[in-house]
C-alpha positions in Angstrom: 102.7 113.2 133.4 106.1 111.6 133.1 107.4 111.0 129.8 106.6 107.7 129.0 108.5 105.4 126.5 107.1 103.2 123.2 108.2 100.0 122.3 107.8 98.8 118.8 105.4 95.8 118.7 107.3 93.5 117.5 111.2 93.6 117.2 114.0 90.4 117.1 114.2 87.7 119.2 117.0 86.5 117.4 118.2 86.6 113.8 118.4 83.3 112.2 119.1 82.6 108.5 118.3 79.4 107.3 120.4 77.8 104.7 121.4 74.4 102.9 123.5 73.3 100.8 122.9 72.2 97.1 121.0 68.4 97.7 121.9 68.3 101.5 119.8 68.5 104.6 118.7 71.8 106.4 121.0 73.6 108.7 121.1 76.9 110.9 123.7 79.3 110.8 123.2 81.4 114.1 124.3 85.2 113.7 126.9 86.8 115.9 125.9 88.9 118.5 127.9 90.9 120.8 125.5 91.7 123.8 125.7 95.4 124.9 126.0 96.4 128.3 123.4 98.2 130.3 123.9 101.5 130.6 124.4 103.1 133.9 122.0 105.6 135.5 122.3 109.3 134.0 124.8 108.5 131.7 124.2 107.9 127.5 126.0 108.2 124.4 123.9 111.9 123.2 125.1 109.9 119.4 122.8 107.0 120.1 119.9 110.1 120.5 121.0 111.9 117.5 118.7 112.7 114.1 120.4 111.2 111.1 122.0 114.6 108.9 121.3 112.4 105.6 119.7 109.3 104.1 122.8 108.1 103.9 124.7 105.4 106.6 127.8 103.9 107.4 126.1 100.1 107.2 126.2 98.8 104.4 123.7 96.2 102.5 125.2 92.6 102.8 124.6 89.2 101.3 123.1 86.8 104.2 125.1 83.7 104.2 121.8 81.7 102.6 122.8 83.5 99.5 126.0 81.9 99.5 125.0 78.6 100.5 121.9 78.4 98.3 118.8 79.0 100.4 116.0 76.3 99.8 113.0 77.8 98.1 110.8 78.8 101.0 113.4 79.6 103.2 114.4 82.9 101.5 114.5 85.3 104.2 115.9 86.1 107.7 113.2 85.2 110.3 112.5 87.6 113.2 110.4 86.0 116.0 108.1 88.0 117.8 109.2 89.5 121.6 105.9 88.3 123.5 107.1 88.9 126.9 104.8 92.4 128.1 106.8 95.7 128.3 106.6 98.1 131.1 105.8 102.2 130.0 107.2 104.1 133.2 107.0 107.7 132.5 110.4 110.1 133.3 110.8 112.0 136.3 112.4 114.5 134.9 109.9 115.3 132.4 106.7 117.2 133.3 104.3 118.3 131.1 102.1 121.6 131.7 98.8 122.1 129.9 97.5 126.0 129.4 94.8 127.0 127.4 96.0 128.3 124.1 94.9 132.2 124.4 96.4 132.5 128.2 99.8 131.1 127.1 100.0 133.2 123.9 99.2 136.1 125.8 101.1 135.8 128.9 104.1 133.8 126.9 106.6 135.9 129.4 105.0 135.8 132.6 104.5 132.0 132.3 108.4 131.8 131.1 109.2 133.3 134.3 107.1 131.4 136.6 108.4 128.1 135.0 111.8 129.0 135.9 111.2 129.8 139.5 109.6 127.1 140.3 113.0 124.9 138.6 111.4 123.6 135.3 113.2 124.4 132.0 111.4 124.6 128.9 112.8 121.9 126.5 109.8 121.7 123.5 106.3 123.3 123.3 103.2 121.5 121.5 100.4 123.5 120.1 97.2 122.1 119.5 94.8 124.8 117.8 92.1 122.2 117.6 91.8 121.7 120.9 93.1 125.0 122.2 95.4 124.0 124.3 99.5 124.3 124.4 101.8 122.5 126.3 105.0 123.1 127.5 107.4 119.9 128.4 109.7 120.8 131.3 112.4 119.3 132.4 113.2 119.4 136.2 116.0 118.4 138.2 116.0 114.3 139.8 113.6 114.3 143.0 112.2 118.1 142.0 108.9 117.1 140.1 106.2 117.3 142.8 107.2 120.5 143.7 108.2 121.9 140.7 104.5 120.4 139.7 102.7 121.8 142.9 103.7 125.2 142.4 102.5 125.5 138.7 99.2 123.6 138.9 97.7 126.9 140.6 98.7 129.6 138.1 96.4 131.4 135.9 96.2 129.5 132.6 97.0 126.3 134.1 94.6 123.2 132.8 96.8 120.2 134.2 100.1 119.4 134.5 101.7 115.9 135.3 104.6 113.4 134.5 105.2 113.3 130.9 108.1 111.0 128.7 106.4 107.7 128.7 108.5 105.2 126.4 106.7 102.9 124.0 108.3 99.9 122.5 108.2 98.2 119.3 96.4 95.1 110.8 81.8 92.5 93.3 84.6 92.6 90.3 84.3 89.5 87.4 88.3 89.3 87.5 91.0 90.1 90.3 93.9 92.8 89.2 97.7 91.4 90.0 100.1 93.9 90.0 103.6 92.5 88.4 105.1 92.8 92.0 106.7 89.3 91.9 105.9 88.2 95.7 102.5 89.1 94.8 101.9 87.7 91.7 102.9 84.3 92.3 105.6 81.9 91.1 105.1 79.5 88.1 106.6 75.7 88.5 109.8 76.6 86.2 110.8 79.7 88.7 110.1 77.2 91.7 112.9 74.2 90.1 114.7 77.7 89.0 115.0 78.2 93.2 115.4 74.2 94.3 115.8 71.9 91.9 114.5 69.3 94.8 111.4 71.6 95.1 109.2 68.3 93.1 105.6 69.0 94.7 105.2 72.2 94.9 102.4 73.6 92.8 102.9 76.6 90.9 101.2 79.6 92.8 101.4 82.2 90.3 98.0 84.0 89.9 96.3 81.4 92.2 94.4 82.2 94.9 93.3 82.2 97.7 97.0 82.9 98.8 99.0 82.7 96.0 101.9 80.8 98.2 102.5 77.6 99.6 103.2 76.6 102.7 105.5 73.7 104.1 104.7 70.1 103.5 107.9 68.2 103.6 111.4 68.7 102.4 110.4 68.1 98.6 107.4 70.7 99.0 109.0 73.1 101.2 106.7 76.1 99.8 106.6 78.9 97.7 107.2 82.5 98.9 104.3 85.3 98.5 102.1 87.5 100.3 99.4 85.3 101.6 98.5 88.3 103.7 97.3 90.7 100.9 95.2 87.8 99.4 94.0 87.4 102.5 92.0 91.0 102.3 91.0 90.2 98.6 93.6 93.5 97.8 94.1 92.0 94.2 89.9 92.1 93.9 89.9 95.8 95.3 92.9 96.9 92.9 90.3 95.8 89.9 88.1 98.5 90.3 91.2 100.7 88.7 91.0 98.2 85.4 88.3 98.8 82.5 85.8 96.2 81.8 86.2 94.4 84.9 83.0 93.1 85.1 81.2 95.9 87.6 80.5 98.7 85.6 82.6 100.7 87.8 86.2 101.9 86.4 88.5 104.3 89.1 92.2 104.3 88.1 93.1 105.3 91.6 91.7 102.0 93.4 95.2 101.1 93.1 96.1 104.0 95.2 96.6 108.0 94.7 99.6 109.4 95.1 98.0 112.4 96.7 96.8 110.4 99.8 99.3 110.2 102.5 100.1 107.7 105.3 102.3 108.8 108.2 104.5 106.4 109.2 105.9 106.5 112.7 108.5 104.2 113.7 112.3 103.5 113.5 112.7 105.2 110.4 113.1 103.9 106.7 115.5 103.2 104.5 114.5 105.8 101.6 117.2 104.2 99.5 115.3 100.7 99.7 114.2 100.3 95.9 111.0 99.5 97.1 111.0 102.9 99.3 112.8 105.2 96.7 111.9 107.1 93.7 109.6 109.8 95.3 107.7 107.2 97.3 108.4 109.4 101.1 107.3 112.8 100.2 108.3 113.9 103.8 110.3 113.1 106.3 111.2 114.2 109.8 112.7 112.6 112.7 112.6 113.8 116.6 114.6 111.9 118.7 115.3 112.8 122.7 118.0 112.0 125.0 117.4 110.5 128.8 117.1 114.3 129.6 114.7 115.3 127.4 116.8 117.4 125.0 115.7 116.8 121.4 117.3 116.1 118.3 115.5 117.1 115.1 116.3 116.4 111.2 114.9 115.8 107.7 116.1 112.4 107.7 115.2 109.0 109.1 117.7 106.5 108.5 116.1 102.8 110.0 119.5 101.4 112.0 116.7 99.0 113.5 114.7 97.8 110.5 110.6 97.8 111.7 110.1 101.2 110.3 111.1 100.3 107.0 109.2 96.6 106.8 105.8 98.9 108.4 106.3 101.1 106.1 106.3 98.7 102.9 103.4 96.8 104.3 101.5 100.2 104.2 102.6 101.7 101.0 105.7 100.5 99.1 106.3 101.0 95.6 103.7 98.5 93.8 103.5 97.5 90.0 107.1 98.3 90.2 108.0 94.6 88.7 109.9 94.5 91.7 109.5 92.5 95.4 106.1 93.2 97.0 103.2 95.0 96.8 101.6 97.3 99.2 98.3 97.4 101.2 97.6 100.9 99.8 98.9 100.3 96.3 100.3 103.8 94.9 99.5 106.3 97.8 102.7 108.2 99.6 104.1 107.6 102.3 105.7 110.1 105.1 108.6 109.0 107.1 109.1 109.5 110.8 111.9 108.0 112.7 111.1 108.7 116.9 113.5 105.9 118.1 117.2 106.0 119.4 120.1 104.5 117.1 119.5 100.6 119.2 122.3 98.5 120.4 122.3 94.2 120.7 119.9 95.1 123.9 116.8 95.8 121.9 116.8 92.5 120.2 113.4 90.9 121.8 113.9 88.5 124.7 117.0 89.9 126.0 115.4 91.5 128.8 118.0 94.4 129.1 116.2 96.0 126.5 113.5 97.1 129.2 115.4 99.1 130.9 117.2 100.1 127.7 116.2 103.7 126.5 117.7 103.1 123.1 115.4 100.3 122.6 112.5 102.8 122.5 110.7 106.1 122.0 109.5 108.4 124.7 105.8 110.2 124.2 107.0 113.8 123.3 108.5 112.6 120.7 105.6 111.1 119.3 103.9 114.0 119.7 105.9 115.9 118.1 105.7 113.5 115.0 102.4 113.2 114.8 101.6 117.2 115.0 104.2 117.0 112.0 102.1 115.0 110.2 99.3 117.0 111.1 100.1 119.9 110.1 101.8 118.4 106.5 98.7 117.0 105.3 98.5 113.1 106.8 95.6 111.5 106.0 96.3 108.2 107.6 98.4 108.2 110.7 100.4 104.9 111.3 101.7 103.5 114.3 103.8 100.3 115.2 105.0 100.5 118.5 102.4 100.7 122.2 103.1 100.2 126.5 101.2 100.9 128.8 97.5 101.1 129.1 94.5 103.9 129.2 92.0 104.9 131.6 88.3 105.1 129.7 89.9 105.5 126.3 92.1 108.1 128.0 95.9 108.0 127.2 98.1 107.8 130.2 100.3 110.3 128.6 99.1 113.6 127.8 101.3 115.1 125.2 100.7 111.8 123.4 97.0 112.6 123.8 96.7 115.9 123.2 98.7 115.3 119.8 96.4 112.3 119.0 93.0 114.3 119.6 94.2 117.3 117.6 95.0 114.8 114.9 91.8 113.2 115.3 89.8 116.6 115.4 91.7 116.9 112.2 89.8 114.4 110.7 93.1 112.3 110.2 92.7 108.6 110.8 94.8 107.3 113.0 95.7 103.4 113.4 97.7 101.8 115.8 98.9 98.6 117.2 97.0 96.8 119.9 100.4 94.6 121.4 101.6 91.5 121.7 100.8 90.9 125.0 98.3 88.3 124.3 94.8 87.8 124.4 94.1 88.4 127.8 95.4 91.7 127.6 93.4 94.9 126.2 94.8 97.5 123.9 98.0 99.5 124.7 98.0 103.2 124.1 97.9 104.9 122.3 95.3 102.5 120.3 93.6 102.0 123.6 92.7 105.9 122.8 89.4 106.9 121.9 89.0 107.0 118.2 91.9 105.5 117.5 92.0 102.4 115.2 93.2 99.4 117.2 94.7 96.6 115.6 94.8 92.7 116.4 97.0 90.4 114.7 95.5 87.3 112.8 97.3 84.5 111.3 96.8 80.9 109.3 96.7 77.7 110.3 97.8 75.0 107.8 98.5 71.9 110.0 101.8 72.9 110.6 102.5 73.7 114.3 102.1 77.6 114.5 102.8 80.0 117.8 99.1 79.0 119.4 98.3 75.4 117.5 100.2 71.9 117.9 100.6 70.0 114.6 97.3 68.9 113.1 95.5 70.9 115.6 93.5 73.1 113.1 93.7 73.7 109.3 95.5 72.1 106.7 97.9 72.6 104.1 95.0 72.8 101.2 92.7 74.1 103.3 94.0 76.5 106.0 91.8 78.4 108.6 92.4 81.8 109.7 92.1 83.1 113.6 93.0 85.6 116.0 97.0 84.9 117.0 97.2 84.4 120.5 100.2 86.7 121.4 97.9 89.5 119.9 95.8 92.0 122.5 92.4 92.6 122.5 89.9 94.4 124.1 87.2 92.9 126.0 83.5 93.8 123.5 84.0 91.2 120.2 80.7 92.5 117.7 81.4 91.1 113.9 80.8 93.9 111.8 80.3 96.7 114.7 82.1 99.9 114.7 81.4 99.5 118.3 84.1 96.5 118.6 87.0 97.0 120.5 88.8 97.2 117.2 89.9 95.2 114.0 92.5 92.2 113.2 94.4 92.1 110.0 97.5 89.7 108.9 100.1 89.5 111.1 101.6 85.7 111.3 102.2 83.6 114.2 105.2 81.5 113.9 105.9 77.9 116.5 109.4 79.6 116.6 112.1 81.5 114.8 113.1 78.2 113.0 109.6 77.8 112.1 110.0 77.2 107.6 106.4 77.4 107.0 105.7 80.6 104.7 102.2 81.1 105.8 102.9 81.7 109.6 105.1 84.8 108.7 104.5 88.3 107.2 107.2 88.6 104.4 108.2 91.8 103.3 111.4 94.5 103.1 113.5 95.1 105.7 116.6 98.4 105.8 119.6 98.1 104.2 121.9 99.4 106.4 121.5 98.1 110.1 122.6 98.6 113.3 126.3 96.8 113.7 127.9 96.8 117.1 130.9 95.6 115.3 132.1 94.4 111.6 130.7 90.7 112.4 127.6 91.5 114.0 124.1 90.8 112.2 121.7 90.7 114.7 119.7 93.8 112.6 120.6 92.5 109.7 117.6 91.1 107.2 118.2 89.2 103.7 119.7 91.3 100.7 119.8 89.3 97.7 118.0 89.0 94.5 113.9 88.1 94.6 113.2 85.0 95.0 113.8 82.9 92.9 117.5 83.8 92.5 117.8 84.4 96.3 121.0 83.2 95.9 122.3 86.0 93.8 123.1 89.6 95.0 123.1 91.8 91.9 121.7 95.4 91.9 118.9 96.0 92.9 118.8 93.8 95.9 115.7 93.6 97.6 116.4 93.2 101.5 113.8 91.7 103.2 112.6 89.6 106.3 110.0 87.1 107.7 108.5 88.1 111.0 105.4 88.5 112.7 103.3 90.8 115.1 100.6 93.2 115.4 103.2 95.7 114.3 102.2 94.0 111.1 99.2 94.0 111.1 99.0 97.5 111.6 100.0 99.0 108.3 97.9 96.4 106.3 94.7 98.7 108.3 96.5 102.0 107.7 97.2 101.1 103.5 93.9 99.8 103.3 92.1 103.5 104.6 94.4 105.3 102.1 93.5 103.0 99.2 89.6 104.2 100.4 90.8 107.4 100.5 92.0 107.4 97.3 88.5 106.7 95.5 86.3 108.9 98.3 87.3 111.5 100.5 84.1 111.4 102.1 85.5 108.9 104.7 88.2 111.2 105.7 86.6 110.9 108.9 88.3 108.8 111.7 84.3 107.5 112.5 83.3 106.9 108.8 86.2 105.2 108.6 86.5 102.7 111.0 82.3 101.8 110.1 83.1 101.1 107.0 86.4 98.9 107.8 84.0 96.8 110.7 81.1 96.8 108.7 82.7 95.3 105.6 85.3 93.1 108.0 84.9 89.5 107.2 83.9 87.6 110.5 86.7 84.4 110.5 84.5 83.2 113.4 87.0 84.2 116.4 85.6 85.2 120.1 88.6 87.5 119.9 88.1 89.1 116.0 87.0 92.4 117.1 84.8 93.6 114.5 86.7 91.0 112.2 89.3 91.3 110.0 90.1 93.2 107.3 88.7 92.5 104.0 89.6 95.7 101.6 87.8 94.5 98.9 84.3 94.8 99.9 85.5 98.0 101.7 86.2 99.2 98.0 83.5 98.2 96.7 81.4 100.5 98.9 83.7 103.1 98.4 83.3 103.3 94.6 79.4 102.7 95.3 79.0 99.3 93.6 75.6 98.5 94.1 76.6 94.7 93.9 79.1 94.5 96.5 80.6 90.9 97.5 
């Protein structure tokens, strides 16, 4: 097949920080952006497709200009809109990939070198699937050589299939809840919220109250409170209880906040391992496999995130939690391993500039993938995480098949693999690879307050007190919706849904960290750039350690919430380290928000928990 390419679901539309002076009225400040041409045909910058040599960068963490201007409480982080408009996944055609079963091309390893080469492939990476015993080699061919080059291996001995390779695919019954001291978790009492705006009069203190523990936008004396409405929203405080003595169920498992001997994969952009929120031992692996438009690959122990997704997935998932600092993650104290797969990006890839399509720095091509996930694979994952999807399958059938192959061996590993279903909207189905058979897909769901949101006018549905939650309609979905059915087309989990990137209300974003050293085209340009100051609610300072983060929104974020949630199960029962068992008990225990587009529902990892640790009076 031809190498196909990922985009990341969800990426920037455009990076604006929101700021007003002390007592004055709102403003914008609009970052400078200095657009990067397309490139031309055949020709790249082989630095662009390079694997970082260190964790280090030349970017530095800077101080938004809300930090200087005093950001309103509420408004504490950059907002990156979501890039709705559908991608295309064309595979390479240079790229072929030749399938052999395993014994042939151990055994004939020569003979099959040779034959590649007459017929005008060259060998550029193999993949070895013991699993499923198969092994394939990814050739590169000269431009307008494939079909032949295809024809004349598809009838040698060994030969299972071969075809275009090199798609690209662009960027989820305790007495007493548990909060972790993870401030944006916890909640903000009334003297921290006059602390952040002196203005802020009718707000309500949110700390320790749920259901959201945040509040969202009322007018410009209640502008809201900052939090993670999103963890609330799958009861995460309730599941971390079960870790707490004397919590009311009889039932006491330190590691229902999370084990650090359960690992997520995260595959993406990279991370920023010197995020505080990322550091300390969090990655226990990293790895990063990154190819050029001709299919040469660059390899490394590092993963630098120029771009910023990988790091915000990967804190959604698993960031450092109870750490009295910034946020707390979906799977509490599990590890995390980082993969980077994507290009160094330039001003193209920011969402909505539609050079970005045709952009290869702007996304990740299928072998690459491939080789992450075997990685993973073979370094212990248990959870395999992924953010980014184009392109669709044929009968659960991946379109690529490197990616597939890699996928199956991962799920014939017993590894549970979770994915994002796109933002293409909810006409569209799944993009691979979650459109793949046994893979976890993800839908995005979001709240509605009243406030105009990115599918309901103003007073359309919900209200400030009382919000309602529902499927976001940029999200995808597949066509069979059964409430608590394994047998769904998948799950939805938070993943916001903003009116637009100037869109102040907290509860129609996803907050949470973003890198610390982004992409700059030049000194002045920010269009990567997130917020680095203090937590909220001295967002106007910058003292060490900052905590940069962002507002955004997508099913890219609503994947890792899934993927943190099976690792927190994991980490009380290894019995559902099973990619079936697993998604039964994440459909059967969904909670049904009464959607025709939920899926099996969305996530609630609370009652999943409490079947996990076998409470017999589960909520």
């Amino acid at each position: 097949m031809i190498a196909f390419r990922r985009s990341a679901a969800v990426a920037v539309l455009t990076s604006l920080t929101l700021a007003s002076c002390g007592g004055g009225g709102g403003g914008s400040s609009t970052p400078h952006v200095n657009p990067t041409p397309t490139p031309t045909p055949g020709q790249f910058n082989q630095a662009d497709y390079t694997c970082p040599t260190s964790d280090t960068s030349s970017a530095v963490a800077r101080t938004s200009s809300s930090a200087a201007s005093g950001a309103r409480s509420g408004i504490d982080a950059v907002r990156r809109g979501l890039a709705r408009p559908s991608k295309t996944s064309q595979a390479s055609p240079n790229l072929i990939a030749v399938t052999y079963n395993r014994a042939i091309a151990s055994s004939s390893a020569s003979a099959i070198a040779t034959r590649e080469s007459a017929a005008g492939g060259t060998l550029t990476r193999m993949l070895d699937f013991p699993r499923t015993g198969v092994t394939i080699h990814v050739l590169s061919v000269a431009p307008g050589k494939a079909t032949s080059t295809m024809a004349a291996l598809r009838t040698q001995t060994g030969v299972k299939s071969v075809g275009l390779t090199g798609y690209r695919r662009h960027a989820l019954t305790v007495s007493a809840p548990y909060w972790t001291n993870d401030p944006y978790f916890a909640g903000f009492n009334s003297a921290q919220i006059l602390t952040a705006d002196s203005l802020d009069t009718g707000d309500p203190a949110t700390y320790h109250v749920e259901p959201y523990a945040e509040d969202p936008y009322v007018s410009a004396n209640q502008p809201g409170v900052p939090g993670q409405w999103d963890m609330h929203a799958t009861k995460l405080e309730w599941a971390f209880a079960y870790s707490q003595a004397s919590n009311g169920s009889g039932i006491t498992n330190a590691a229902a906040t999370g084990s650090a001997s359960v690992k997520i994969a995260m595959i993406d952009t990279g991370q920023d391992t010197t995020h505080p929120e990322l550091s300390g031992g969090k990655i226990v692996r990293q790895a990063c496999f990154i190819s050029n438009p001709d299919g040469s690959q660059s390899t490394s122990l590092f993963t630098t995130d120029p771009d910023g997704h990988g790091t915000n997935t990967a804190g959604i998932a698993g960031e450092n939690t109870g750490n009295g600092h910034g946020f707390a993650g979906a799977g509490g104290n599990i590890s995390l391993m980082g993969y980077r797969v994507f290009p160094t990006p330039d001003d193209n890839c920011t969402p909505g500039n539609p050079a970005g399509d045709s952009d290869d720095q702007c996304s990740a091509t299928t072998p690459d993938i491939a080789s992450a996930i075997s990685d993973a694979v073979t370094n212990g994952a248990n959870v395999i995480s992924m953010s980014f999807g184009g392109g669709g399958c044929n009968a659960g059938v991946d379109p690529d098949p490197v990616e597939g192959a890699a996928i199956t061996e991962a799920l014939n590993h017993d590894v549970v693999v979770v994915a994002a279903a796109g933002n293409d909207g909810i006409g569209t189905a799944p993009e691979a690879p979650a459109c793949d058979a046994g893979v976890i897909a993800v839908g995005a769901s979001a709240l509605a307050d009243g406030n105009a949101d990115g599918t309901h006018a103003q007073n359309a549905l919900g209200t400030p007190t009382a919000p309602v939650e529902y499927v976001a309609s940029y999200s995808n979905v597949g066509g069979l919706q059964m409430p608590g059915s394994a047998s769904a087309w998948g799950i939805v989990a938070p993943g916001g849904d903003a009116a637009s990137d100037m869109d102040n209300d907290n509860l129609h974003w996803i907050e949470n960290i973003w890198t610390s050293t982004p992409f700059m085209a030049t000194a002045g340009d920010s269009s990567f750039e997130g917020e680095c100051t203090d937590d909220y609610p001295y967002s106007t300072a910058a003292l060490a350690p900052v905590d940069c983060r962002t507002l955004i929104e997508g099913t890219s974020m609503a994947t890792p919430h899934v993927a943190g949630a099976a690792a927190l199960i994991l980490s009380v029962n290894a019995s559902y380290q099973s990619p079936t068992l697993m998604k039964q008990l994440l459909c059967t225990t969904a909670d049904n928000i009464s959607d025709p587009s939920q899926g099996c529902g969305r996530l609630n990892v609370y009652r999943a928990m409490a079947h996990a640790v076998g409470d017999t009076n589960p909520p």
